[in-house]
Legacy VTK file of the C-alpha trace (Angstrom):
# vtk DataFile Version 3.0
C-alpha trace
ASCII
DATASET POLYDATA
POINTS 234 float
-17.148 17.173 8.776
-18.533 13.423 9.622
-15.876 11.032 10.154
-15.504 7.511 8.548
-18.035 4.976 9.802
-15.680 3.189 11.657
-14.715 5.259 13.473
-16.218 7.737 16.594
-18.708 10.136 15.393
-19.185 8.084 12.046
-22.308 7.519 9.819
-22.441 4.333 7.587
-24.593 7.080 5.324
-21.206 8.523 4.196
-18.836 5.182 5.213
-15.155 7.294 4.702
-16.523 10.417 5.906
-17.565 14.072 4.950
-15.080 17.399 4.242
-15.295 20.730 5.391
-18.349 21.483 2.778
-20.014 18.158 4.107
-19.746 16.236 0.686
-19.300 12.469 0.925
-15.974 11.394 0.092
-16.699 8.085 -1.062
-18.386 10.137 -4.151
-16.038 12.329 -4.343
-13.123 9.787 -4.855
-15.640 7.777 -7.808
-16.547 10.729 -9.581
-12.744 11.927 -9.472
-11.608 8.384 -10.752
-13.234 9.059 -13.581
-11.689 12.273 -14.461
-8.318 11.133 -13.407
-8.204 8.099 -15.354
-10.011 9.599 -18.333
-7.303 12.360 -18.080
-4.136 9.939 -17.792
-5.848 7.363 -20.746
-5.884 10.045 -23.242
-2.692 11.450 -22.543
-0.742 7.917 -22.569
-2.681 6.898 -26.137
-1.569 10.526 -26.937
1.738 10.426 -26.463
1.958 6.498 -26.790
0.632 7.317 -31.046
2.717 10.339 -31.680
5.828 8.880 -29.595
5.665 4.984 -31.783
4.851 7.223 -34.914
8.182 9.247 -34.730
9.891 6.315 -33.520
9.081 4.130 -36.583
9.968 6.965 -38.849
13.774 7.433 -37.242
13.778 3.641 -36.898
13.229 3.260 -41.055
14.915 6.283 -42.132
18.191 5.536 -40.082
21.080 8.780 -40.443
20.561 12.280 -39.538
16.667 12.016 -39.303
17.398 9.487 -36.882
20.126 11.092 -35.147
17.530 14.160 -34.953
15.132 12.125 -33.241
17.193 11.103 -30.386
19.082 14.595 -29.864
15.247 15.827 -29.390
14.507 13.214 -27.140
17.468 14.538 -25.343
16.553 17.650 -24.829
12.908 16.801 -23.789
14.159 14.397 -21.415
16.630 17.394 -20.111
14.115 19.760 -19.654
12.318 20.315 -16.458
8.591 19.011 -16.706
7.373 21.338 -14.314
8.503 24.381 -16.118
6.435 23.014 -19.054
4.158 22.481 -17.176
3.587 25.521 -15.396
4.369 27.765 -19.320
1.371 25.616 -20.916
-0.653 26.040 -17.984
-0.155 29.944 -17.921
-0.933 30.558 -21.662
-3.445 28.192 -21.937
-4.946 28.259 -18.348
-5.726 25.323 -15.644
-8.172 22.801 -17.799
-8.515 19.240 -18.690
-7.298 20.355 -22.447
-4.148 21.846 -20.963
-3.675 19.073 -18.719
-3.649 16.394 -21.511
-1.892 18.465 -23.771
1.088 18.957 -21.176
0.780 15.234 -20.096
1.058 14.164 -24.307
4.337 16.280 -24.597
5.767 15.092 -21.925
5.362 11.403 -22.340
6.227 10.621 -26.015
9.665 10.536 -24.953
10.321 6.167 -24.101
7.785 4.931 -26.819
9.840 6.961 -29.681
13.138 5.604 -28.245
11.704 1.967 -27.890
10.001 2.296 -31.462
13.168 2.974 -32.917
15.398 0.653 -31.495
12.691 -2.300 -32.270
11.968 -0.771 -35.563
16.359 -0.943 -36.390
16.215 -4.818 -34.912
13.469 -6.086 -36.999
14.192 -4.278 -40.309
17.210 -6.029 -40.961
15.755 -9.859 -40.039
15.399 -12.201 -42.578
11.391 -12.325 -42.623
11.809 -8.680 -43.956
14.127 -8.926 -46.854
11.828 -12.089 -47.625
8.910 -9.537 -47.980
11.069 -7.119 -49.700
12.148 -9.654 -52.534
8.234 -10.671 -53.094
7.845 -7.053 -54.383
5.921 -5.742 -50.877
6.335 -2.083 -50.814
7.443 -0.092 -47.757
3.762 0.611 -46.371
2.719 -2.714 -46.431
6.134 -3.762 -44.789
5.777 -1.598 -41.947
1.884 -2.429 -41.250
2.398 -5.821 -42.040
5.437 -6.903 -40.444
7.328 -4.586 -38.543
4.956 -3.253 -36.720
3.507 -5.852 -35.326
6.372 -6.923 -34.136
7.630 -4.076 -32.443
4.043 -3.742 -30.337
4.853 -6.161 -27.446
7.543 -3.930 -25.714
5.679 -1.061 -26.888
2.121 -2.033 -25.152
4.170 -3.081 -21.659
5.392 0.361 -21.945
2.209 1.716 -22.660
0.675 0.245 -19.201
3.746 1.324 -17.152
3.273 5.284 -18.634
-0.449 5.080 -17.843
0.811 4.597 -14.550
3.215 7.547 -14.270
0.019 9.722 -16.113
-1.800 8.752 -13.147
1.045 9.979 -10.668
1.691 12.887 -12.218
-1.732 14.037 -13.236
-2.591 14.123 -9.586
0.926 15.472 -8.562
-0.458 18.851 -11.673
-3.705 18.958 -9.922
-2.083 18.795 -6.099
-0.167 21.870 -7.218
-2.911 23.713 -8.326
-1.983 23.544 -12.536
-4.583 20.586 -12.853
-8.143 20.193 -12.339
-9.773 23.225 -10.514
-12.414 22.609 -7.912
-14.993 22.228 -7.632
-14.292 19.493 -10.152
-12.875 16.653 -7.501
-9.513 14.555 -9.117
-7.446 12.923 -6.826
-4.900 15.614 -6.697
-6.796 18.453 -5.736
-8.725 16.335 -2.923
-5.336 15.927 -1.608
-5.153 19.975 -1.799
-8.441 19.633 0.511
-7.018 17.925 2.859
-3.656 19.011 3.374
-3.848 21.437 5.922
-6.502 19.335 8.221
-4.685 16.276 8.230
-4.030 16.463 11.629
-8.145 16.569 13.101
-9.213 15.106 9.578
-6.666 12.623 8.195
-9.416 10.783 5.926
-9.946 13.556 3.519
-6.655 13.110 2.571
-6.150 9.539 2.794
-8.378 8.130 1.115
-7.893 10.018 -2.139
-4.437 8.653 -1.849
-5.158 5.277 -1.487
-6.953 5.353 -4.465
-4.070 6.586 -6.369
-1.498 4.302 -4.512
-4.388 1.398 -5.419
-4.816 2.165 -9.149
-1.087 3.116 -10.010
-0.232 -0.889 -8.182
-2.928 -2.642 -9.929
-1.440 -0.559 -13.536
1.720 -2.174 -12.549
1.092 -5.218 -11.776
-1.289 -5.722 -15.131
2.160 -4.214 -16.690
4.216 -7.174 -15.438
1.991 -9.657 -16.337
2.178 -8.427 -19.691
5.569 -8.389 -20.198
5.710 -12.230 -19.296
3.155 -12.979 -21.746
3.776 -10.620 -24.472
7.245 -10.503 -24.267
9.409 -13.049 -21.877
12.332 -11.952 -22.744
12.444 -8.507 -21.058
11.541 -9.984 -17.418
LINES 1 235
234 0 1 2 3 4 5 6 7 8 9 10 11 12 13 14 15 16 17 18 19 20 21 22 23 24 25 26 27 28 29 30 31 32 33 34 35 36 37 38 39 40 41 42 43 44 45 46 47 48 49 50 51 52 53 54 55 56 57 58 59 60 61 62 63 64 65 66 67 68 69 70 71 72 73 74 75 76 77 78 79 80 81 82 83 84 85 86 87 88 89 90 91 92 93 94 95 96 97 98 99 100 101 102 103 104 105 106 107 108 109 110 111 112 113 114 115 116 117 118 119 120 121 122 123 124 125 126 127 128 129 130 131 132 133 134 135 136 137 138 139 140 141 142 143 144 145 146 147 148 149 150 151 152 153 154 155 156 157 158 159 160 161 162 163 164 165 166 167 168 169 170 171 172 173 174 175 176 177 178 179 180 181 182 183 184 185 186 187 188 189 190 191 192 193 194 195 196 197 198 199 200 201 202 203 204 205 206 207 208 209 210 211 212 213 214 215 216 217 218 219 220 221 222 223 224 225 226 227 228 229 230 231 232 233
């Protein structure tokens, strides 16, 4: 193992250092960024499609189907994630499928329940009874108008879940249910360096930086969102 550049011992060849298999980690944490993030995008536009899909369903069809929506929102919210987790992983095995798979299930939770509380605001404005009484049928109402204005809220949430995919991806892959080495995501270069912390602090570090990095900069795009798109929620 090299250390960083900086400091002692270092090589500006490999400027945050080497682990135990003398790879460089500044590699290491690029390649992984892109499985990662690829991971965590796919999952939140997932989840984000099925989750607004269901949403503007219940939010239309108000009564039991509605109802129904929210008491399974319930008990997906009441269920522990890391036993779902840990049952998809087992039947399906440790892989990036399984991973966005579990990720999707798990996150269509807050864009249903947003969907359908924009989608019961809107309907009942007096732009949509305008579009009603011009003979525009049900399709075209929901494409045309509501939608389109139930997407502000909707895309802040989107940025603040591809946050939390980002988190918790690398929390799946820290615990061994994500990506499998020798594959590097942040999570499992975490698992690297975990136990040599104490004589090799940067292989564990720096991978966490990066997430700490990326999940702030996913926020702070998310705020500035929400004061353009919508002002009202800040």
């Amino acid at each position: 193992m090299l250390a960083p550049a900086l400091q002692v011992g270092g090589n500006w060849t490999f400027p945050l250092g080497t682990d135990q298999l003398g790879r460089d980690i500044l590699s290491r944490i690029i390649y992984a960024a892109r499985v990662s993030l690829s991971i965590s995008l796919l999952a939140t536009v997932l989840s984000g499609t099925f989750g607004i899909a269901v949403g503007l369903i219940a939010g239309l069809r108000e009564g039991w189907l509605g109802d129904l929506v929210l008491r399974l929102t319930d008990v997906q919210l009441a269920f522990p994630f890391l036993m779902l987790a840990i049952a998809i992983v087992t039947a399906a095995g440790p892989s990036y499928t399984a991973l966005v798979i579990t990720l999707a299930i798990w996150g269509w939770v807050p864009f249903a329940r947003i969907a359908r509380a924009e989608v019961i605001s809107i309907k009942h404005r007096d732009f949509i009874a305008a579009a009603h009484s011009v003979g525009a049928r049900p399709p075209r109402v929901l494409l045309r108008h509501v939608l389109p204005n139930a997407m502000p809220p909707l895309i802040v949430i989107w940025t603040f879940s591809f946050a939390q995919m980002v988190i918790t991806e690398s929390s799946l892959s820290y615990l061994g249910m994500g990506i499998q080495p020798p594959t590097p995501s942040w999570g499992n270069m975490l698992t690297d360096g975990r136990d040599v912390v104490g004589i090799a602090w940067w292989l564990a570090t720096f991978p966490g930086l990066a997430i700490m990095g990326t999940v702030l900069a996913i926020n702070v795009l998310g705020d500035m969102l929400r004061e353009v798109l919508d002002p009202h929620l800040s």
